[in-house]
N, C-alpha and C positions, 0 to 999 in steps of 0.2 A: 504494500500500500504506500502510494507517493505522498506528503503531505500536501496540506491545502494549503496555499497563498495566503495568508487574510490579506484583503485588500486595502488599498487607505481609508475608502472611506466608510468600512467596517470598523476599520480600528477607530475613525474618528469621531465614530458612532460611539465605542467603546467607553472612548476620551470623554465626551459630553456626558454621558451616564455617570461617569463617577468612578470606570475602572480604569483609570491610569496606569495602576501599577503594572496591570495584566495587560493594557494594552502596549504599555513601553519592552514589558517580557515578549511579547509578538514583534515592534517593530524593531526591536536586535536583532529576534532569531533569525528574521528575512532577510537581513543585509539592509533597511532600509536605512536607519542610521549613519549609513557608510555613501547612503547615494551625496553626491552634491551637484547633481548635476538635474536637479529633479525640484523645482519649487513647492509643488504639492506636501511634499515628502519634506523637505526642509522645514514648511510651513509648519506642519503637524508635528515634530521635530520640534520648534521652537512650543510650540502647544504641551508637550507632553514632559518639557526641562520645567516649564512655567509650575507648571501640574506639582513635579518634584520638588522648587522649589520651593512652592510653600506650606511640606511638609516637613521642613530641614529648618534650619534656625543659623546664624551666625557666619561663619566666612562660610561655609557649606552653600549654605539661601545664595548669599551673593553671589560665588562662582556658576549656579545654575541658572540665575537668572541671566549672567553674564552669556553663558551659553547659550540662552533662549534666543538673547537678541543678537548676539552672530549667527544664529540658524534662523530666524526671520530676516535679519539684515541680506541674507546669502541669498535667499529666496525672494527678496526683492529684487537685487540686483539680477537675475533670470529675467524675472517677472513682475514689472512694476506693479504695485499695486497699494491703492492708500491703505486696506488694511494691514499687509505686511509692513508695512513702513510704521505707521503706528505702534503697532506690535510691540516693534524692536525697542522705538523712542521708550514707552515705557518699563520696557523690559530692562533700559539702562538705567532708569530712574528707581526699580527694585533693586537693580546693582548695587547701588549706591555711586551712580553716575550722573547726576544731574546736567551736568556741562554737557555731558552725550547725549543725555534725554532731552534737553533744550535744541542741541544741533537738528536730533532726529525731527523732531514735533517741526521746525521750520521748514524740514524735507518736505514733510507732511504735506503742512501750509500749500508751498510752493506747486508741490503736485498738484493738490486740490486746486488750484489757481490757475491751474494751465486749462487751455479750451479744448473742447475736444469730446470726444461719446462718453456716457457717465461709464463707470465701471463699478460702478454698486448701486443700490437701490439709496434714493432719497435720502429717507431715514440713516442709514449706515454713512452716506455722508457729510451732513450734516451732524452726525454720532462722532466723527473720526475729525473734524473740527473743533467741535468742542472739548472731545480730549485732547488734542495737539496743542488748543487753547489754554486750557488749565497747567500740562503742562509748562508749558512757561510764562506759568502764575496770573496769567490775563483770566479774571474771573469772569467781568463782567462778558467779554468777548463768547468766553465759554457759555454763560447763561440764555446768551443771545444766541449763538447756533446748536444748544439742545432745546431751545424753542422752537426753532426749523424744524429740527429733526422729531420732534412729537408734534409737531402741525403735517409734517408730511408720514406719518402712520398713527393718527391718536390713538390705536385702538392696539397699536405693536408692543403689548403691555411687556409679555417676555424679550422682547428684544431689549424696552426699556431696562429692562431691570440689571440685564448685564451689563449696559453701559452702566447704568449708576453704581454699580459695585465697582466697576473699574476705575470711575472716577473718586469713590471714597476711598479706593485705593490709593489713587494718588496722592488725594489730600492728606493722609493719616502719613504718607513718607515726607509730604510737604509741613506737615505742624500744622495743616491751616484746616479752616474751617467755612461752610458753604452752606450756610442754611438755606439760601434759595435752591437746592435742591430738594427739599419735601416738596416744593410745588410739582415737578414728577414724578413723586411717588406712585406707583399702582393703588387702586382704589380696593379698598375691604371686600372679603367676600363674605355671603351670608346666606346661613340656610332657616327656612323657612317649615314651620309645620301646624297643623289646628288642625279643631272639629270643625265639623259641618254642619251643624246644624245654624245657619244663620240666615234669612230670609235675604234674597235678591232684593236688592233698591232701599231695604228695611233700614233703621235707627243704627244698628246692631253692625251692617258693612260699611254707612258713614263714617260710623265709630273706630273702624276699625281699621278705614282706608287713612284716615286725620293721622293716625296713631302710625301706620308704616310710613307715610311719607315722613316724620317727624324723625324715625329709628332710619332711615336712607340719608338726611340729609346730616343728622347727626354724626356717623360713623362714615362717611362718603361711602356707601355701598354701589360697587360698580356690577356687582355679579351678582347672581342667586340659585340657590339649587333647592328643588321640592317638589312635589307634587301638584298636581291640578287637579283635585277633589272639588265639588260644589261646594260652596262655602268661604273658608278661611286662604284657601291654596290660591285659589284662581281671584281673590282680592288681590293677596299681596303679591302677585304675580302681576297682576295688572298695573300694579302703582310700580315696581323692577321698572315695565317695558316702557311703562309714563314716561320715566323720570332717567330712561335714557342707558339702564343696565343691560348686561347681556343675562338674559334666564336660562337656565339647563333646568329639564325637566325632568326627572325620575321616575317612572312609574313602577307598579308591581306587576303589572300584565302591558298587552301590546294596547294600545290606544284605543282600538275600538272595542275591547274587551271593558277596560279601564271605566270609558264613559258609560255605559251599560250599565255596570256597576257602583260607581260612585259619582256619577256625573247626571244622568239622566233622570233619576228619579226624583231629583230635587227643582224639574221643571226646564221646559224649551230654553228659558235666557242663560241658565248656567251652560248649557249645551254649545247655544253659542259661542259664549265668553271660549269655552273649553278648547273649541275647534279653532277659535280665532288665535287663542294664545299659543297653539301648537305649532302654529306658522311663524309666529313669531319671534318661537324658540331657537339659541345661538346652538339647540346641542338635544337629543332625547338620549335618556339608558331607556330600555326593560330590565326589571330585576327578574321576572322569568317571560321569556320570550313565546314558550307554549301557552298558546293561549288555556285560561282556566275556565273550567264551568264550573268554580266557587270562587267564593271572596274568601281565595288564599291567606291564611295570616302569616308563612312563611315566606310569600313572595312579600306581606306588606310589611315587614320586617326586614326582607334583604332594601328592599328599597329606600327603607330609612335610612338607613349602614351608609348606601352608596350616594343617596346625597349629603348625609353630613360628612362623609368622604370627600365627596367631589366639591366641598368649599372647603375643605381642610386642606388638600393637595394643592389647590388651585393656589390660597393663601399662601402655604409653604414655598412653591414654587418661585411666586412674583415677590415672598418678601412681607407683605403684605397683611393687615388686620382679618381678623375673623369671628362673625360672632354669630350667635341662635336665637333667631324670635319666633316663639311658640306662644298660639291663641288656647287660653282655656278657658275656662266658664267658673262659679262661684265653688265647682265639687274638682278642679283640676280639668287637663283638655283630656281626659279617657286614659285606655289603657295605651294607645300608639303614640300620642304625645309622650305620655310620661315615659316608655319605654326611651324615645329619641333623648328626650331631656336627659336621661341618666348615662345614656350614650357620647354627651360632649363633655369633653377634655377635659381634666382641670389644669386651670392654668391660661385656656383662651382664652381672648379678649372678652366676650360677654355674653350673656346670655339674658335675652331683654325676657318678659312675661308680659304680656299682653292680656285683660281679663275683659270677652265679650260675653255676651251673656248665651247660653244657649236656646234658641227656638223647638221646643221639644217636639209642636208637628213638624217640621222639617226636618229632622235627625230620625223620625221615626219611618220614612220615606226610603230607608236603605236598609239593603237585607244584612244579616248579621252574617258574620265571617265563620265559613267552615274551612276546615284542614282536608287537602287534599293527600294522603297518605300513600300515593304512588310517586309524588315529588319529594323530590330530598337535595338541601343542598349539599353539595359533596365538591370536593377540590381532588380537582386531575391534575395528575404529574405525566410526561412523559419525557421520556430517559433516552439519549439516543445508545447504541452499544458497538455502533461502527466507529466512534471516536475517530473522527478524520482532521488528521492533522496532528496529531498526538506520537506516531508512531509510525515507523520506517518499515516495518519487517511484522511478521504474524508473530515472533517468538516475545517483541516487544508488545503488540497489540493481545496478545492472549492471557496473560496475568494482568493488565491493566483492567481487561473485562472480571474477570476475576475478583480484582478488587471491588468491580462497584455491586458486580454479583453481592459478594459477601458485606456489603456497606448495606444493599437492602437487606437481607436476612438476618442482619445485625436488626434493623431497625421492630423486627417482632410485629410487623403489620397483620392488619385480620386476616382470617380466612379468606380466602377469594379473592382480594384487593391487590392484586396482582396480574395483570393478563403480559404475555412477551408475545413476538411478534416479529415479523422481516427487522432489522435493526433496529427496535426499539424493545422497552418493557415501557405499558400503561399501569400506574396505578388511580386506585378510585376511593377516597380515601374521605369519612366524614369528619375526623379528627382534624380541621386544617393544622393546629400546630406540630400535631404527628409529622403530617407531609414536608410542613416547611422542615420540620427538624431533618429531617432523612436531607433534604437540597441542602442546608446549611452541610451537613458530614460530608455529601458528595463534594460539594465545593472546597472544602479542605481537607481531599485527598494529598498527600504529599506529592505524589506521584504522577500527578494529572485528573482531570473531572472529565467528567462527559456535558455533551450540550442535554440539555434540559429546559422543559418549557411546563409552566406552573398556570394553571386557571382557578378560578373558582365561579360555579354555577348549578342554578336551580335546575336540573334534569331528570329524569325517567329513571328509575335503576332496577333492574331486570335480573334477577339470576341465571347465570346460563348453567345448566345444570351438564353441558358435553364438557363445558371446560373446568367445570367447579371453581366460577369468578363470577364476578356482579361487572354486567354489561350496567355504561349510561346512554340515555336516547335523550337525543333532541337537539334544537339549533344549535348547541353549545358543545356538544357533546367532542368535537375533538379540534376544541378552539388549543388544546395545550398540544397536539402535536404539529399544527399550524406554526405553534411558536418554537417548536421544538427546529421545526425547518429553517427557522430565520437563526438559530443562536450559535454563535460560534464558539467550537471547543471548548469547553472548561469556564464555560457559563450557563447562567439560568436568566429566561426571558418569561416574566410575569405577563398575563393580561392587565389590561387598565382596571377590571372592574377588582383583582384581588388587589393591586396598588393603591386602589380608592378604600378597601377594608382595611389594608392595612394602615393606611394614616387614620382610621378610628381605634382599631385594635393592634396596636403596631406584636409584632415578635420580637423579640429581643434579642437572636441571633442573623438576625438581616434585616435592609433595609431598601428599599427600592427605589430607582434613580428612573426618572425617562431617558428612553432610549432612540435617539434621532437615526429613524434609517431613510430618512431623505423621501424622496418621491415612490418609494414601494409600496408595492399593494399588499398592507396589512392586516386589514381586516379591524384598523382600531387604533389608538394610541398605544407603545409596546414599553416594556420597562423591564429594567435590570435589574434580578438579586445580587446584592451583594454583603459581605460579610458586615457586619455594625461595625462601627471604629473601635 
């Protein structure tokens, strides 16, 4: 068996997730390191010293950052380009080079000043003025072209955010200080929950619309995640879209199941509202995508999980505030609120309570929740066993199988929760911390890991009595070896929707990073386990 290449922009895929270290072990093994005749490769290169540098401390930090920006500098001179050239300038300024950092940032300028076809998007140059700005201590200059640059993407919230860590990078090597930078900050995210029992147009959605616009302009809520129930959901949903946020909608079932259920029986206008908000949604989950002929409480439960997830991630990501406003009534919002409520953080920013009153004919207008006991959520692993890339010869590849062999059967999984396969083993496993625990072992085999791809979803689970294993059915059903196909050697590639559980229930032996594979057809947002620091 030949080994595989990883490609660069695997590895820089790798990079942005957060495994550096494993991707810097890949770009030695290759020889890329060694190219200088290759900008891409230099670039990534100056990316992955930067990476190192500032894991290290003392003349160590400085010689790599020093290294950074001779491997950006090298890669500009190929290949001009205003991000390399940037790059470099601050990469001298981590040095502890200022005179270099100031030279570079004028290269910068300069460049940027010349006429000619853009070579970045907008934002990014206007981004890469303002830092060449700062760098040599011109604030206001700086101020003035990261205005540009959020007037030409206002909405490039992630892009923001890495310039602004770059430039409080700067500042904190400069001594100096930039308050007019909160006015970029990314705006809070915020999830959203209530009963339904409240009449359309009534006293009780006035009250209740006065009261979100009050908790949005408060907290500058730019995001929202929740449901669209009659009632409380599809209120504070509407005041999100008013007032200018992007809403992610969550449900427990597919949308026309949903309204059926919780939408239509409380009258034509919530119906409306329901269909209208839907369109006007930045993003939809299902938390079980088969549709149910009951009102699931295990799907109205995952669902909770993945939107106070998906305002949890979304916060972490940009930086950014987060907090829970939940409608309840004089006795508490039921039993689904209070479950959500117990479910945030301690330690987020806030969690508002909101008290409308409930309309009990209106609340009485919806059927009561049954358990559907052929669904189960369960988390799929699947394991690759060809490990390509890992090994030159069968004699090397055959005890490395070997090892991960004996790493599951260490793990003492159930009965049946094991099926193998053409180069793979599935497991199907309702314990998630079980499963994660077995990926974390895999992952720090000494010797090498296998690719691995991790989901978690509400599915069908079926005993097969030919193979004495529990088959899962449905949409979901083999979204972890979808991921299994994208991961390269000696990684684990999470779906979004377990990356959204775990920023509610995090595990303590990993941690999950997004994972940028560029223009590929994913099937989703994809994400990196990796070992906790």
């Amino acid at each position: 068996m030949q080994p595989v290449r990883p490609s660069l922009p695997a590895l820089a895929a790798m990079t942005r997730a957060g495994a550096s270290a494993r991707a810097w072990e890949l770009f030695v093994a290759n020889g890329w390191d060694s190219r200088t005749d290759d900008p891409a490769a230099l670039s990534l290169k100056g990316r992955l010293l930067k990476d190192r540098a500032r894991a290290c401390s003392g003349a160590e930090q400085s010689s790599l950052f020093a290294a950074a920006a001779d491997a950006y500098a090298a890669a500009h001179a190929l290949a001009p380009a205003p991000y390399r050239a940037i790059n470099a300038a601050t990469a001298r300024l981590l040095a502890g080079d200022p005179a270099g950092a100031a030279a570079g940032a004028s290269v910068v300028l300069a460049l940027l000043d010349q006429a000619g076809p853009a070579t970045d998007t907008a934002y990014y140059l206007a981004a890469t003025r303002a830092e060449a700005l700062l760098l040599l201590g011109d604030q206001t200059g700086a101020q003035r072209a990261l205005a540009e640059a959020a007037a030409a993407d206002p909405d490039g919230w992630e892009d923001r955010t890495v310039t602004l860590g770059q430039m409080r990078e700067i500042l904190r090597v400069q001594a100096a200080e930039a308050p007019w930078l909160s006015r970029f900050a990314p705006p809070a995210s915020l999830h959203f929950a209530g009963h339904m029992g409240i009449l359309a147009g009534g006293s009780g959605e006035a009250a209740l619309a006065q009261a979100t616009d009050g908790l949005l302009a408060q907290y500058d809520v730019g995001f929202g995640w929740g449901a669209l129930a009659a009632g409380s959901d599809i209120v504070i949903a509407e005041r999100l879209v008013v007032l200018g946020a992007e809403l992610h909608v969550v449900l427990p079932c597919p949308p026309q199941c949903f309204a059926d259920q919780s939408v239509a029986p409380a009258g034509g206008d919530w119906l409306k509202r329901y269909d209208r908000l839907l369109q006007q949604a930045a993003s939809l989950r299902v938390a079980g995508r088969s549709p149910a002929t009951v009102h699931d409480p295990l799907a109205t439960a995952q669902a909770g999980i993945l939107a106070i997830g998906g305002a949890l991630l979304n916060a972490r990501r940009l930086g950014a505030a987060c907090l829970q406003m939940l409608v309840e009534d004089e006795a508490g919002g039921g039993p689904n609120t209070a479950r959500q409520a117990a479910l945030w953080p301690a330690g987020t920013q806030g969690q508002e309570r909101v008290r409308i009153a409930r309309d009990a004919a209106v609340e009485a207008l919806f059927r009561p929740e049954a358990p559907d006991p052929a669904r189960r959520l369960m988390t799929l692993v699947a394991i690759g066993t060809d490990l390509p890339g890992t090994a030159t010869s069968s004699a090397v590849l055959a005890p490395l199988i070997d090892q991960v062999a004996g790493t599951i059967a260490a793990a003492a999984l159930p009965a049946g929760a094991i099926r193998s396969g053409p180069g793979r083993w599935d497991l199907l496993l309702e314990d998630r911390d079980q499963a994660l625990a077995l990926v974390a072992a895999l992952l720090a085999l000494p010797s090498g890991s296998p690719a691995i791809g991790v989901h978690q979803a509400i599915v069908t689970v079926i005993d097969d009595p030919a193979s004495s294993t529990s088959v899962a059915y449905g949409p979901e059903s083999d979204r972890a070896g979808e991921l299994l196909a994208m991961a390269p050697t000696g990684t684990a590639l999470a779906s979004d929707a377990l990356a959204v559980v775990l920023a509610v229930a995090p595990f303590a032996a990993l941690r999950s990073e997004l994972y940028h594979l560029g223009d590929a057809e994913t099937g989703g947002p994809v994400h990196m386990l990796l070992p906790s620091a």
